[in-house]
C-alpha positions as CSV (number, residue, x, y, z in Angstrom):
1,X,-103.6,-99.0,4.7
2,X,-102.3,-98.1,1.1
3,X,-99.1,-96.4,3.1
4,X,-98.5,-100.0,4.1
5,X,-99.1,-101.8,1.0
6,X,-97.0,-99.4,-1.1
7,X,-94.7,-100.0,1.7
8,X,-94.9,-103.9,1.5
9,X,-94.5,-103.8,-2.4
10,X,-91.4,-101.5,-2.1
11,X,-89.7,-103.8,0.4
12,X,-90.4,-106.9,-1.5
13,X,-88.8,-105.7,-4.8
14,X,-86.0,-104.5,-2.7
15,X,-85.5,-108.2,-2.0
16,X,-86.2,-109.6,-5.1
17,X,-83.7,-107.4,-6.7
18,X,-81.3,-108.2,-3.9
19,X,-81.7,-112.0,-4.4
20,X,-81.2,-111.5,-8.9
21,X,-78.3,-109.1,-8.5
22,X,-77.1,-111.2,-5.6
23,X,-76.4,-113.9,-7.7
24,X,-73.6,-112.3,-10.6
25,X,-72.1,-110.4,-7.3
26,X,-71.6,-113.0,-5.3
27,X,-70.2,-115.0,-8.2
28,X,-67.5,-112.3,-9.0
29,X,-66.8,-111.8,-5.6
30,X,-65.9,-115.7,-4.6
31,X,-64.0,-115.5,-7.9
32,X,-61.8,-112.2,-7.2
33,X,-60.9,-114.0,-3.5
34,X,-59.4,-116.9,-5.4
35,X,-58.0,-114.8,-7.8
36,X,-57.0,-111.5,-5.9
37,X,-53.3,-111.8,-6.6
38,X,-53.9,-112.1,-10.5
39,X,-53.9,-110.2,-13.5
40,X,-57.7,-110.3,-13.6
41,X,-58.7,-108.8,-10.6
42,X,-59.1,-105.4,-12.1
43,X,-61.4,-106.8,-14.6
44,X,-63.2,-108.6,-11.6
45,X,-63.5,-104.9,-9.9
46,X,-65.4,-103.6,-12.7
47,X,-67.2,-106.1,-13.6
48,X,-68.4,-106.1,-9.2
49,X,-69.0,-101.9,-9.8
50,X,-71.3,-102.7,-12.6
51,X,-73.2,-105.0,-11.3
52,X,-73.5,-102.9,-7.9
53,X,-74.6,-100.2,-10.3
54,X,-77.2,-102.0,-11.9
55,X,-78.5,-103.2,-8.5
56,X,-78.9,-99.5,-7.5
57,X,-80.3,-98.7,-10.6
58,X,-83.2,-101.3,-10.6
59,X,-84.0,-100.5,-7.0
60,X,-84.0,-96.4,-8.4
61,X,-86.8,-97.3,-10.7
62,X,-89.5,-99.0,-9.0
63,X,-88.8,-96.3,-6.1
64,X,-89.8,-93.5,-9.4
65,X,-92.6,-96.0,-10.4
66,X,-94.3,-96.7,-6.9
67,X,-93.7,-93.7,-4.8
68,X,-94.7,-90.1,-5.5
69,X,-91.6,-88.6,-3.4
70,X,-90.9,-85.7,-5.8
71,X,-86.7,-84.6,-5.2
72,X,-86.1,-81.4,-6.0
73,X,-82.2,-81.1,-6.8
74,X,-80.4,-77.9,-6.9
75,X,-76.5,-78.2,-8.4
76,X,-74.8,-79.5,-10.9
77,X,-76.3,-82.1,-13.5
78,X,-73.1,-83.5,-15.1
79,X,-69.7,-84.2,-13.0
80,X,-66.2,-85.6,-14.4
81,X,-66.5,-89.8,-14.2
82,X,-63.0,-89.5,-14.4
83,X,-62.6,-87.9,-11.5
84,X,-62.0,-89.2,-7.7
85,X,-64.6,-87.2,-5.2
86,X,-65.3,-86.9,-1.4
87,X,-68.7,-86.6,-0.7
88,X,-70.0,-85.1,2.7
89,X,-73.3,-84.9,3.4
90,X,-76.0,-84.2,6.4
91,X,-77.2,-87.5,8.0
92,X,-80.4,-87.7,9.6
93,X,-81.9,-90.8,8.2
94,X,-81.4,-94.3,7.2
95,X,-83.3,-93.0,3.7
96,X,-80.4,-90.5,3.2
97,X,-78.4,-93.1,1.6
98,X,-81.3,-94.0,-1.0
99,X,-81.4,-90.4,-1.5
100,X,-77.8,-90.3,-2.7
101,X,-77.9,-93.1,-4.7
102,X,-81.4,-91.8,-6.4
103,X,-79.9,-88.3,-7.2
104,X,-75.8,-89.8,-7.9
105,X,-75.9,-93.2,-9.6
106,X,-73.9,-93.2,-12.7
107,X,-73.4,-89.3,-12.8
108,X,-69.9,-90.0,-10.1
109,X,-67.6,-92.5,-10.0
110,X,-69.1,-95.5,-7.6
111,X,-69.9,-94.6,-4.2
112,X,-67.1,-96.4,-1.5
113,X,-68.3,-96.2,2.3
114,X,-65.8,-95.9,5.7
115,X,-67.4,-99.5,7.0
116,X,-66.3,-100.8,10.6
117,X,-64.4,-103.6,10.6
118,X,-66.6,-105.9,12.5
119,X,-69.0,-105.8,9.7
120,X,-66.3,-107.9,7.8
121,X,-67.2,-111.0,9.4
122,X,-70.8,-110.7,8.7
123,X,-71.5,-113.8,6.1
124,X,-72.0,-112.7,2.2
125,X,-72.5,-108.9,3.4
126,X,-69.0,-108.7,4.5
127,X,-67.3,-110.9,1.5
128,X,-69.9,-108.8,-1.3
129,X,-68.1,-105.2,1.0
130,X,-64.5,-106.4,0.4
131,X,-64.9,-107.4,-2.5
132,X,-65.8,-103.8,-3.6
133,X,-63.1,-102.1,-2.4
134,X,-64.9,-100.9,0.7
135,X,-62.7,-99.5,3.1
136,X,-62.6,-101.5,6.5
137,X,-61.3,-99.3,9.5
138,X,-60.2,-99.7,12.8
139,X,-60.8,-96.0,14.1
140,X,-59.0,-95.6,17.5
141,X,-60.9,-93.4,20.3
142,X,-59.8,-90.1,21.3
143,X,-59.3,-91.4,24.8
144,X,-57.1,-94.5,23.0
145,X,-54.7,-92.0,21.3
146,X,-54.3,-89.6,24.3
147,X,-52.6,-92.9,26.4
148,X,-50.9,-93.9,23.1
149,X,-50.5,-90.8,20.4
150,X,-48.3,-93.2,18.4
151,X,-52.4,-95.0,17.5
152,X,-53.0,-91.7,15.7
153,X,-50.1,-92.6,12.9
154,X,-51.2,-95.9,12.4
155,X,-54.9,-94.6,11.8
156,X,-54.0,-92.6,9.1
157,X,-51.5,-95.4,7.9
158,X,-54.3,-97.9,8.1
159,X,-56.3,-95.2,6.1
160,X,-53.5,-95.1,3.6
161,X,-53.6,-97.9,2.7
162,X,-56.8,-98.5,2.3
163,X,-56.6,-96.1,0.1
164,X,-54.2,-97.4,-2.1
165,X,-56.5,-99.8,-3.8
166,X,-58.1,-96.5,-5.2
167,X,-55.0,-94.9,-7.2
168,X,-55.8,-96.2,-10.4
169,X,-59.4,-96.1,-10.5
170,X,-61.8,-92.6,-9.8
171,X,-63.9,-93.6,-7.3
172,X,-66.5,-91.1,-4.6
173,X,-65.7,-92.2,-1.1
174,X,-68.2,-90.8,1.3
175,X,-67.6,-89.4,4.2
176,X,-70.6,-89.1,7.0
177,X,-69.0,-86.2,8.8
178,X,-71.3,-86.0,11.7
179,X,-70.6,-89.5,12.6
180,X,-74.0,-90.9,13.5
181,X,-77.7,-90.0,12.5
182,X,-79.1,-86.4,13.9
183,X,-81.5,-86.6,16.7
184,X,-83.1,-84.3,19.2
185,X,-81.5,-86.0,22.4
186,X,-77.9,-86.2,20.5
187,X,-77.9,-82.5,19.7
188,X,-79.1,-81.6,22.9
189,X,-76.7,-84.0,24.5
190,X,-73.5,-81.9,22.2
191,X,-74.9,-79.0,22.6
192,X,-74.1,-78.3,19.1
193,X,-73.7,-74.8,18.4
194,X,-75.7,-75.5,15.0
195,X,-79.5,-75.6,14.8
196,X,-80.1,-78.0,12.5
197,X,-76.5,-80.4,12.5
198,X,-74.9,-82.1,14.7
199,X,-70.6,-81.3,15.4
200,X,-68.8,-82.5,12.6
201,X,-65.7,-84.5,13.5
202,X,-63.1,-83.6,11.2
203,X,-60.9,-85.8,11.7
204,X,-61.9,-89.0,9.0
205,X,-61.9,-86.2,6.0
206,X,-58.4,-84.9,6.9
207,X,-56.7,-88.6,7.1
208,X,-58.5,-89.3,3.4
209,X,-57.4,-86.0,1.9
210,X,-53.7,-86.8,3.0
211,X,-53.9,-91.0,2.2
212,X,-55.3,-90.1,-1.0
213,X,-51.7,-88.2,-2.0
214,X,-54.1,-84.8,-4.0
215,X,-56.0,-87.1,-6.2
216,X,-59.1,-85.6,-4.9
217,X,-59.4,-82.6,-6.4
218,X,-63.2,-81.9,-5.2
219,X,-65.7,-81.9,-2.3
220,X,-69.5,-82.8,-3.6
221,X,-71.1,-80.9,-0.5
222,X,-74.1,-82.1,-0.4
223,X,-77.3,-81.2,1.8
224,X,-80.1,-83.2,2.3
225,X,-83.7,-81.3,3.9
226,X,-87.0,-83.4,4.6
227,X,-89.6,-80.5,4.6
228,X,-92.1,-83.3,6.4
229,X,-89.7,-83.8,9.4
230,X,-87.2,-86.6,9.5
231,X,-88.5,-90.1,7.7
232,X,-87.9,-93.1,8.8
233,X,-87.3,-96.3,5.8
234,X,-91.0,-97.8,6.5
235,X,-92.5,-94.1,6.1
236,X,-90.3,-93.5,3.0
237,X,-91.0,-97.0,1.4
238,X,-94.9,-96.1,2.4
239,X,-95.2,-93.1,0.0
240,X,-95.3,-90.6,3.4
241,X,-92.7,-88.3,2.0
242,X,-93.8,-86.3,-0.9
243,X,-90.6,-83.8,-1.1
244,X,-86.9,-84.4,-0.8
245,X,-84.6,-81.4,-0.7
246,X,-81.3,-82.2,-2.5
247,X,-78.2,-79.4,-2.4
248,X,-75.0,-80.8,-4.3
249,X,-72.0,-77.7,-4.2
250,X,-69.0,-78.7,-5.6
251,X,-65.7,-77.2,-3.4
252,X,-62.3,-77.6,-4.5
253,X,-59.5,-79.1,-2.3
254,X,-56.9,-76.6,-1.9
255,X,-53.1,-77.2,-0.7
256,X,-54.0,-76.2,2.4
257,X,-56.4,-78.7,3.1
258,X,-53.7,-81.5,2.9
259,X,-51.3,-82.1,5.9
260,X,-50.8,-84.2,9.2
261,X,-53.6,-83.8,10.8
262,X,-52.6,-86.0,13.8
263,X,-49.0,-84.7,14.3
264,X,-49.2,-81.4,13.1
265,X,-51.6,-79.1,15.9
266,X,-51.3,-75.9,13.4
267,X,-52.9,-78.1,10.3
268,X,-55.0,-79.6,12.7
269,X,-56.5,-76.3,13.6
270,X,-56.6,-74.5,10.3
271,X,-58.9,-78.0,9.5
272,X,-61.4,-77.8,11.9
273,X,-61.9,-74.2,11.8
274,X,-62.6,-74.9,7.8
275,X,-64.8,-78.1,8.4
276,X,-67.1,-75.5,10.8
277,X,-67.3,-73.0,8.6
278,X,-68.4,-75.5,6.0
279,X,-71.3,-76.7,8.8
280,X,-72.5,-72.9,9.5
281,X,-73.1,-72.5,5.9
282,X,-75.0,-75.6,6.1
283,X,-76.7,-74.8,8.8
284,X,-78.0,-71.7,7.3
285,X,-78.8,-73.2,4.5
286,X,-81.0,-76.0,6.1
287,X,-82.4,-73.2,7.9
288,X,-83.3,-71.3,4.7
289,X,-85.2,-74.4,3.6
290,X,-87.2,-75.3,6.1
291,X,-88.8,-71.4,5.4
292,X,-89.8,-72.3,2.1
293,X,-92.0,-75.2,3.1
């Protein structure tokens, strides 16, 4: 009964943060659309990252204040702000993003999410996404570019210039390199060589490496290990989860790591063998984790 209550409470400041922050960011975001090809909308970016910020920080604290999740963060405490990042990371839980955002906010550049572009169209979510600087894509199967390779150039063109909007301003985009949420029936279903991941599809870090033209210079590889089994939001809101492991390695991006990754078969190779030796690691060190609980 307290579980839920605690829960309740959580959820509700959520939303009443959501509706007081709403407010300012919807108001600078109806502004930069009429005013996207001016001289103020860099000042109208900034203004939208701060106030994002400040949402995520509000919603930080009364998570501290109500819940008695303890994280336990291993890594670096400081990072360059002036810096652009990619951050990769585990997913196995819709709470993995409050996790970020709890051990992160205000220590990187702001986060920017890979969103489909269907979620464009969704009222106020979609305008309040755009108007962020949150990369819309158009990702193209594997079976689409095997009929049509020339699909694979415009994915990374598309990716490009996405990207563009990030050249003069450090930023961390984050890369979910598994592709979807971990679950018993998926990794059965792969039959993943990895015990504790799913198959990392390396293809979404390559085209950002190469559209970002070497302005990221670093990798924040970071783990994420629920010693109580995988949460779910309701359990995490409810108090359930009393320990969060948190892993952040910092990897540099070396000139090798840049290429054509849909044109060239040699990069392409040298990529994926790099982006699996990154998951074995991980996997081993999820492994090591789950024996100290």
């Amino acid at each position: 009964m307290v579980g839920h209550l605690r829960a309740l409470v959580s959820l509700c400041l959520f939303v009443v943060v959501t509706l007081v922050i709403g407010v300012p960011l919807m108001s600078l975001s109806l502004a930069k659309l009429v005013l996207y090809r001016t001289s103020l909308r860099p000042v109208l970016t900034r203004w939208l990252d701060k106030t994002a910020s400040a949402w995520i920080s509000c919603n930080n604290f009364h998570q501290k204040v109500l819940l008695p999740t303890r994280l336990k963060v291993e890594g670096p405490e400081t990072f360059a702000r002036r810096q652009w990042f990619m951050l990769i990371v585990n997913h196995q839980s819709w709470v993995d993003i409050l996790v970020l955002i709890r051990v992160l906010n205000r220590k990187v550049p702001y986060f920017k999410f890979f969103l489909k572009t269907s979620l464009f169209w969704i009222p106020i979510i979609g305008l309040a996404c755009w108007a962020l600087d949150f990369p819309f894509m158009r990702r193209h199967s594997k079976e689409q570019i095997e009929r049509d390779p020339a699909l694979a150039g415009r994915d990374l063109d598309t990716t490009r210039k996405q990207c563009e909007r990030y050249s003069n301003k450090p930023v961390t985009i984050i890369s979910y390199v598994e592709g979807t949420r971990f679950t018993p029936a998926k990794h059965a279903a792969q039959q993943s060589p990895y015990q504790h991941l799913l198959i990392p599809k390396a293809g979404g870090m390559a085209f950002t490496l190469a559209a970002m033209s070497g302005r990221i210079n670093t990798i924040l590889d970071v783990t994420i290990h629920y010693p109580g089994g995988r949460p779910n939001f309701w359990e995490y809101l409810g108090g359930k989860v009393k320990r969060i492991d948190v892993v952040v390695q910092e990897r540099p991006v070396t000139d090798d790591l840049i290429g054509d990754y849909a044109r060239d078969p040699q990069f392409k190779a040298h990529f994926q063998s790099w982006v699996n030796g990154l998951w074995q690691e991980k996997d081993a060190l999820l492994e090591r984790l789950s024996e100290q609980r």
